[in-house]
C-alpha positions, 0 to 999 in steps of 0.5 A, a space after each residue: 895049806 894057801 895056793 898061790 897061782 903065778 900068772 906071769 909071761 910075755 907073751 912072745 913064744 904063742 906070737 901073735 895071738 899072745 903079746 905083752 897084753 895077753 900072755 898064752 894062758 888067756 888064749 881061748 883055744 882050748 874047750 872044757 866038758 861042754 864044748 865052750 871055749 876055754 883058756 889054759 888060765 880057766 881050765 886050771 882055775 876049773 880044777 883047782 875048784 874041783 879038787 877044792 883048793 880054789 877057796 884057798 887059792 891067791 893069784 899072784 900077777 903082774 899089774 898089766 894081767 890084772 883086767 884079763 883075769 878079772 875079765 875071765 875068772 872070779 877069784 876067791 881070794 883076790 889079786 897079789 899085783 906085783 907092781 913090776 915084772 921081776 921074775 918068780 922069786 920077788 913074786 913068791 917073796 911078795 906072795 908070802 909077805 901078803 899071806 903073812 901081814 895081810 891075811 894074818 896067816 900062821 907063819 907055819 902055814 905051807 904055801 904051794 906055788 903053782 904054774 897057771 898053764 900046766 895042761 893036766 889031769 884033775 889027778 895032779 893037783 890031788 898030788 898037789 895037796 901031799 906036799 903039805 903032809 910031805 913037808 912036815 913029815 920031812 921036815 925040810 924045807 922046800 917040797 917039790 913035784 917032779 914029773 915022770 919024763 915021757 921022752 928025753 926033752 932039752 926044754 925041761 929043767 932035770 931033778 934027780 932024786 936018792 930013791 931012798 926015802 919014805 914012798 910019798 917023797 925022795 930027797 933031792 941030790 942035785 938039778 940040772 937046767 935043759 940038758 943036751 939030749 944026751 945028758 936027757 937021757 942018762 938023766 932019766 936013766 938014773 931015774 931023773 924027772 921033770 921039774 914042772 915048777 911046783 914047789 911048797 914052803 912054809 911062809 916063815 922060810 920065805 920070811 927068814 930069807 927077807 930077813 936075812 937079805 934086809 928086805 922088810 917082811 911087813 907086805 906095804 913096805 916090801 912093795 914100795 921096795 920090790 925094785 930091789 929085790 933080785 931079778 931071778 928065779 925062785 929055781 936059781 935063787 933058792 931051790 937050786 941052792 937049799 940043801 934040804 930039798 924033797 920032791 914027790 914023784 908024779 907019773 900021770 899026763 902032764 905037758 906044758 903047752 908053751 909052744 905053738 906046736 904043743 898046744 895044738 896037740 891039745 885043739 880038738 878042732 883044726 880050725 878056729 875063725 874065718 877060714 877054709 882048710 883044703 887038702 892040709 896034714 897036721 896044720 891048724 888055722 887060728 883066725 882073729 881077722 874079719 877077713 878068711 884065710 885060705 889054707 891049701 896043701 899045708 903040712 905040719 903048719 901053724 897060720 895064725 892071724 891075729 891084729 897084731 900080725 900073721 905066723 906061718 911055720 912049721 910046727 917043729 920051728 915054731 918056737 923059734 919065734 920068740 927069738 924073732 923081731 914080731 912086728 914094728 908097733 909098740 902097742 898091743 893091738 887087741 886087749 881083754 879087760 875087765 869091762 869087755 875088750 878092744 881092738 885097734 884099728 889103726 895108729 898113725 903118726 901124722 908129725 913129731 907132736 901128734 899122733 891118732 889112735 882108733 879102737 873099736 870098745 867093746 863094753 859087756 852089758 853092767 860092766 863101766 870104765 874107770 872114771 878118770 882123765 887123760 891129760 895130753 890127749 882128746 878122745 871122740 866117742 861115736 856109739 855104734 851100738 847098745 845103751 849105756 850111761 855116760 859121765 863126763 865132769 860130774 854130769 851123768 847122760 843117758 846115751 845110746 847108738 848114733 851119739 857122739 861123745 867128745 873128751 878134751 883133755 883133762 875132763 874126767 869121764 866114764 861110761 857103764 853099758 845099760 846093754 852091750 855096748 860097742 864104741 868107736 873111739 878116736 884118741 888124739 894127742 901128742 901122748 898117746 900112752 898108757 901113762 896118760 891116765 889117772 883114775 879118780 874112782 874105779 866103783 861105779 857105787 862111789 860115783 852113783 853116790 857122788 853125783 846121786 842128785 844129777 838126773 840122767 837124761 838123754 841127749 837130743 839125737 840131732 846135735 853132737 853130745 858133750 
């Protein structure tokens, strides 16, 4: 059996910690055993390593998720990059092509398809490995799991089985997509359950819908045709409509912490950041600014503070942010990548044909850029803190806290940090878009062994570097 983990989302719903960058499983507000810091994305790669489904586990993400996952997780298997956004049925036709002409994986093979931020229990994923053993004694076609209803919620999709079956499984009659909360309750009622987006298959399923759509089965010619497959959900697109459908009933703890309100039932601390918390009831404090926040007589609130804006709300409305404008600028304002993060410190337009942009980098110790070009923009590195060692056109230096790195346009260049590195850096350009990027080598190796016979030197420390 193959997992396959779907990391996508927009980030609007956990504004403004969450944006287009960082999507809410990749939020560290969660703690594991020993008290550390944790995202939704780590908790569940964590129990997934437990019950030992990790080293058969692939994760299926879209291009712009790619460094944060790298940047919190280790995966065994690597990365399935989707080279576009476009929902969960191209992602699971991509995943079982990749499954299928890359890895050489038996077309018979069940492949299970898991959410990447359910908040459960380690009991779950054991019922996650009885999908295999349900499919092939079933002999249908898709498996699911559905979740025993705790309240008759409006934001879950509804599944209501037969009940009459083998014990491990039921057959599917029909779905119903977030009912009112009348229709809710006659659905569990009539024995209805959640439908928590697990579902299993086998490859060769998901290959004949390819084949009869007229899409290529075959991983490199399906994503150089990805565009063009149907913008739709694996749900409205194929479960919804396959006839031969079962699902496992599963009556443990299960949540989806997709709103600010939800996820902060799950805290075990009121307050994270810079802050003071005085005579307030049911109100968290989630603090990503340098500057303090003060919270007095607060009730059932939400403040949440990031760079890229302030919430305050009532935790009963809070979802109701994803329907709101969230902020004026287009580009996120802090970001996790592989090498470290950044935060930006400000952007500013100054006419039509220039505009500046300043971020504060902050490189881990062994960990580099790229080694690439931009070529609209100039960049000014100023190094604020640590050693590292800096490639600019071929020539590699040694640099440390107090230089100055000037980047024109057109110069490759990189950097790897000797020690953890922080950098101030100014981009100046009529294009200052993500666009404005073309990576020559992404290994570190690749370059050491490209220009393996230029000394490494350190810059005189009174004169302005490169």
């Amino acid at each position: 059996m193959k997992v396959v983990l779907l990391s996508g989302g927009s980030g609007k719903r956990l504004w403004p910690l969450s944006n287009d960058a960082r999507s809410k499983q990749f939020l560290k507000v969660l703690k594991d055993k020993n008290n550390v810091s944790q995202s939704m994305i780590q908790r569940v790669w964590n129990q997934l390593t437990e019950v030992n489904l990790a080293n058969s586990t692939l994760i299926s993400t879209s291009m712009a998720q790619v460094d944060l996952i790298l940047n919190q997780l280790q995966p065994t298997n690597g990365i399935i990059v989707e080279p576009e956004r476009r929902d969960t049925f191209p992602a699971v036709c991509l995943a079982a092509s990749y499954l299928y002409s890359e890895l050489n994986t038996d077309p018979d093979e069940v492949v299970v398809v898991l959410p990447v931020d359910p908040y459960v229990e380690n009991e779950f994923f054991n019922k996650v490995k009885e999908l295999e053993t349900a499919l092939q004694q079933s002999e249908t076609q898709i498996a699911l799991i559905g979740v025993q209803p705790t309240y008759a919620s409006e934001k879950y999709g509804y599944i209501i089985p037969s009940y009459e079956g083998d014990d491990l499984w039921n057959k599917v009659l029909h779905f119903k997509e977030k009912p009112t909360q009348v229709i809710a309750e006659e659905f569990i009622s009539q024995g209805g359950l959640w439908n928590c987006g697990v579902f299993a298959f086998r490859i060769s399923y998901i290959l004949s819908l390819l084949r009869k759509m007229e899409f290529p089965i075959q991983y490199k010619s399906l994503l150089e045709n990805y565009s063009l497959l149907p913008k739709d959900s694996m749900d409205y697109m194929v479960i919804e409509k396959e006839k031969n459908v079962i699902v496992l009933k599963y009556d443990g703890y299960w949540k989806d912490l997709g709103t600010w309100n939800t996820l902060t039932d799950e805290m075990d601390t009121i307050q994270l950041g810079k802050g003071t918390m005085d005579d307030s009831v049911n109100t968290h404090l989630i603090n990503e600014l340098d500057i303090p926040i003060t919270v007095i007589g607060g009730r059932n609130l939400i403040v949440a503070a990031s760079p890229d804006g302030i919430l305050v709300a009532d935790k009963e409305k809070s979802h109701r942010i994803k329907h709101l404008k969230q902020s004026d600028h287009q580009i996120p304002m802090y970001e996790e990548r592989r090498w470290g993060c950044y935060k930006v410190l400000e952007h500013r337009k100054i006419d039509e044909e220039q505009e500046v942009l300043t971020k504060r980098l902050v490189i881990n110790k062994d960990k580099y850029l790229s080694y690439h070009t931009h070529f609209y923009r100039h960049e000014v590195w100023t190094v604020i803190k640590g050693e590292g060692e800096f490639v600019l056109n071929g020539e590699i230096n040694r640099v440390s806290a107090g230089d100055i790195l000037k980047i024109p346009p057109k110069a490759k260049h990189s950097i790897k940090a000797i020690t953890d590195l922080e950098i101030i850096e100014i981009q100046s350009g009529p294009k200052l878009s993500r666009e404005d990027k073309l990576c020559v080598y992404t290994s570190w190796d690749d370059l050491e062994k490209l220009f393996h016979s230029n000394s490494i030197v350190k810059p005189p420390r009174d004169r302005v570097a490169f």
